[in-house]
C-alpha positions in Angstrom: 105.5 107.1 90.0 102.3 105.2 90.9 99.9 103.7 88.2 97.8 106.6 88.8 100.6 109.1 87.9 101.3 106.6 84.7 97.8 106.9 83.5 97.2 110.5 84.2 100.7 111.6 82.7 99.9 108.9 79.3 96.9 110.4 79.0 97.9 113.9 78.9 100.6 113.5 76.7 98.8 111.6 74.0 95.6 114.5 74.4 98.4 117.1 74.1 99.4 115.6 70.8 96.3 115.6 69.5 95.4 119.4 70.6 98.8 120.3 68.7 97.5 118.6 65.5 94.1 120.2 66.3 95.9 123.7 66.1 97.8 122.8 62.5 101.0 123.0 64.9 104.3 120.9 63.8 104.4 117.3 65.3 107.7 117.1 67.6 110.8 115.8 65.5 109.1 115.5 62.2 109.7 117.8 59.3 105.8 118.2 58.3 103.5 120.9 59.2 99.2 119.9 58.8 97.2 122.6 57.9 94.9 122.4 60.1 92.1 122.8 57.5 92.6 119.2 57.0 92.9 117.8 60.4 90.5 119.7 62.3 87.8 117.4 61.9 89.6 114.3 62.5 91.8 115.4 65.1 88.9 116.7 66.8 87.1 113.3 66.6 90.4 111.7 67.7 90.5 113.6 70.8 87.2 113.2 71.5 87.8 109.6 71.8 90.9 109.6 73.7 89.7 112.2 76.1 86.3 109.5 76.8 89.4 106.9 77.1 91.2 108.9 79.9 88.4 109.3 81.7 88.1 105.1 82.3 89.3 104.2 85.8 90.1 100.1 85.8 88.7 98.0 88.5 91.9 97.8 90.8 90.2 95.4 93.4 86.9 94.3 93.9 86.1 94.5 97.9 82.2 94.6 97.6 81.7 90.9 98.6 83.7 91.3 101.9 82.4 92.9 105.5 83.5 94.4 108.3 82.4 95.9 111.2 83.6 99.1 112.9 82.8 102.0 115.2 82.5 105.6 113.5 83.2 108.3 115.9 79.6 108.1 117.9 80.7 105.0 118.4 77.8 103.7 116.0 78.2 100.4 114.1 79.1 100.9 110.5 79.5 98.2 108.4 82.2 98.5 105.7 81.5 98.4 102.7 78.2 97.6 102.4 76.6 100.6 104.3 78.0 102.7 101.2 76.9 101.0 98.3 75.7 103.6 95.8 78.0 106.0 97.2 81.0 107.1 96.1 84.0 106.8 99.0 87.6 108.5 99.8 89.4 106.2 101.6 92.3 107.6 104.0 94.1 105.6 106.6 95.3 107.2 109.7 96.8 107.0 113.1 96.5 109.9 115.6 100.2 109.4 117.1 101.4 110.2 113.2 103.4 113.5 113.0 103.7 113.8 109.2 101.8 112.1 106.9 98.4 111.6 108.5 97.5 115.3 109.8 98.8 116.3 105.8 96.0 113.1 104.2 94.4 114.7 106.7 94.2 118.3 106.1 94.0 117.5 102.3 90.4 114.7 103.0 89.6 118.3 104.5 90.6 120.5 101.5 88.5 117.9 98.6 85.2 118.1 100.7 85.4 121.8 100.4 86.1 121.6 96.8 83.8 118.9 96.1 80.8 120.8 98.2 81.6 123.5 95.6 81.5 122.2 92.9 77.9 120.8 93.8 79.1 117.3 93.8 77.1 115.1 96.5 77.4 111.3 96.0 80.8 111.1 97.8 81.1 110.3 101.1 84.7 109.9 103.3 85.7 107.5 105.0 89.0 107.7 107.4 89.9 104.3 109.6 92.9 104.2 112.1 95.3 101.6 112.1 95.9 101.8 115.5 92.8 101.1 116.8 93.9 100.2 120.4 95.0 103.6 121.0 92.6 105.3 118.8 88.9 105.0 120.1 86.1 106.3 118.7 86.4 109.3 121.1 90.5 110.0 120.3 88.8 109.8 116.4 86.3 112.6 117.4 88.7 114.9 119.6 90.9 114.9 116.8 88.6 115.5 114.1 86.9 118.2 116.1 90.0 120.0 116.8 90.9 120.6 112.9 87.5 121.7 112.4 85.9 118.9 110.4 82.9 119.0 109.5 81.1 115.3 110.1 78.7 116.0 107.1 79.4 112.5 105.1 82.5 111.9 107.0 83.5 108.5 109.1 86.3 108.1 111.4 86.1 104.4 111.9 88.1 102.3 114.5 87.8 98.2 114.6 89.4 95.4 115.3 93.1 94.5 114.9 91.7 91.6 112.7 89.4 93.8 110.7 91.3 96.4 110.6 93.9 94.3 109.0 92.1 93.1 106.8 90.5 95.9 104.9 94.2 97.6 104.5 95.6 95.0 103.1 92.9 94.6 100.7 93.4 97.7 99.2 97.0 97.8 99.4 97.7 99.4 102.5 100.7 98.6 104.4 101.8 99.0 108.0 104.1 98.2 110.8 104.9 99.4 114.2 108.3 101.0 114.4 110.7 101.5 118.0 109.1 101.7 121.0 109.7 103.2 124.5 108.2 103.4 127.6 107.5 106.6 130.0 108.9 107.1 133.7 105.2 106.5 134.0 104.9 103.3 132.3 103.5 104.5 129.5 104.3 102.8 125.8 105.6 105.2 123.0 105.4 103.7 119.8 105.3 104.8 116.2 103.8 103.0 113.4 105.7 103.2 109.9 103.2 103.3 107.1 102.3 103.8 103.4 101.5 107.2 101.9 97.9 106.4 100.6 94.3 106.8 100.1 91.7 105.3 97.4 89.0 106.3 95.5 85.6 103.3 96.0 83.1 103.3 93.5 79.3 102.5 94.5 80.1 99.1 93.7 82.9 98.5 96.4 85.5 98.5 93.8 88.6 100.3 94.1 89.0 102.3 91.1 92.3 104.5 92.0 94.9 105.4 94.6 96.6 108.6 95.1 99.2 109.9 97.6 97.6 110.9 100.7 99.7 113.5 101.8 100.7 114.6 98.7 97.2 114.7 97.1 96.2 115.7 93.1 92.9 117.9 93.8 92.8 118.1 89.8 93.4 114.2 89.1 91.1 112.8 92.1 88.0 115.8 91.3 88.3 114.7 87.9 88.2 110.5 88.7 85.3 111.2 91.2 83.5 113.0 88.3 83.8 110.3 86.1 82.1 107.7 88.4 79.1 109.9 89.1 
């Protein structure tokens, strides 16, 4: 379980004890029952508190005084992360060869901008960057973007450099590596890349603030961390 897990599931539990003491209800393996004339208010002060607690995301890594430059899919410069201070950003790594995990982080970047545009919330802004780079150009980006129906509204596919590209993923804790490879009758290279199952959550600041399984994302957890660095 990740540290995000750990702090949702601590946080939960210790809120849940405090609801059951809110409701006079009996405190697992004691013998006491509260009325809860007598613990409402406090209980209800003590959850208060916790519940501000939860909602605290520590500062996992500080990237704000590093730079990069990359290519979104118009092939304009973007530079990373600088041109989103004051923004909050998703971050999801990619590579367009992936046959699993990638089109699922994929498909689930997709799903939290539709619930996010729902739920009126405007200061976020995604960011996806391939680690294959020399196979992924800013035009592979688009065509596959374009043929899940994503809608470009806030959203960068970004492609760099090797050395870049490197760099940024393994500042936030992104791991990769490029698996067997083949060649075609053609001459053509076949190679898969094996990879970590990750995306992170950047505050305006260019801290990272939380991770969360790509392909295997918590729409609750994540809306709920995004909300709290509004």
């Amino acid at each position: 379980m990740t540290a995000v897990g750990r702090r949702e599931t601590g946080c939960l539990a210790t809120c849940n004890d405090f609801i059951g003491l809110r409701f006079g209800l009996e405190p697992p393996n004691s013998g006491l029952r509260f009325p809860a004339c007598r613990i409402l208010f406090p209980a209800f002060l003590l959850l208060s508190l916790f519940s501000l607690s939860c909602s605290r995301l520590p500062v996992l890594e500080d990237i704000s005084g590093t730079n990069y430059e990359f290519l979104n899919q118009d092939s304009s410069r973007v530079s990373f992360p600088s041109d989103y201070r004051g923004k909050i950003v998703v971050m999801s790594f990619i590579y367009t060869h992936c046959p699993d995990i990638c089109p699922l982080t994929t498909n689930n970047m997709q799903h939290l901008q539709d619930t996010l545009k729902s739920d009126g919330i405007k200061n976020v802004r995604f960011v996806t960057l391939t680690f294959d780079p020399n196979r992924d150009t800013p035009q592979v980006l688009k065509e596959y973007a374009a043929i899940r129906g994503i809608n470009f509204d806030g959203w960068d596919f970004l492609s760099g450099s090797k050395a870049n590209t490197d760099s940024v993923t393994y500042s936030v804790g992104f791991r990769y590596f490029p698996g067997d490879s083949s060649y075609t009758k053609s001459g053509e290279l076949i190679y898969y890349i094996t990879h970590t199952d990750k995306c992170v959550l950047i505050d305006g600041k260019g801290r990272v603030r939380a991770t969360y399984s790509g392909s295997q994302l918590a729409f609750p957890l994540i809306v709920h961390d995004i909300k709290s660095l509004e």
